[in-house]
Phi, psi and omega in degrees: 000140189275137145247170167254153165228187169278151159308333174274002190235342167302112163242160187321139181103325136331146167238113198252158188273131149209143169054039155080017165223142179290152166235121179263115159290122199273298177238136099314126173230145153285181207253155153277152133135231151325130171241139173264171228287330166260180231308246155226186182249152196212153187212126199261121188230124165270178203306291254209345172199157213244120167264123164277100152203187192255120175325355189236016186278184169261146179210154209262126143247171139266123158328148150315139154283133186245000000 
């Protein structure tokens, strides 16, 4: 089963949906670069892709496994 959290609260080990498949995060990072007028830009980085979003979005996750 899915909740949503902020983006900013994924932490490794989390699996978040992105384009209708999980992605299990290995690392968070922050973004270089622009920073926007809110919260940051964040890069979720999985075995094989990278999710860009902004820490204050809403994002569909699975809890970490414990």
């Amino acid at each position: 089963m899915t909740q949503v959290a902020l983006a900013g609260r994924v932490r490794p080990g989390d699996r978040v949906v992105s384009e209708g498949r999980y992605v299990e995060v290995l690392r968070v990072r922050r973004a270089q670069g622009r920073k926007p007028a809110r919260g940051e830009n964040l890069h979720l980085v999985g075995a094989d892709e990278v999710v860009k979003v902004n820490s204050l979005d809403g994002i569909r996750i699975l809890a970490r496994r414990t």
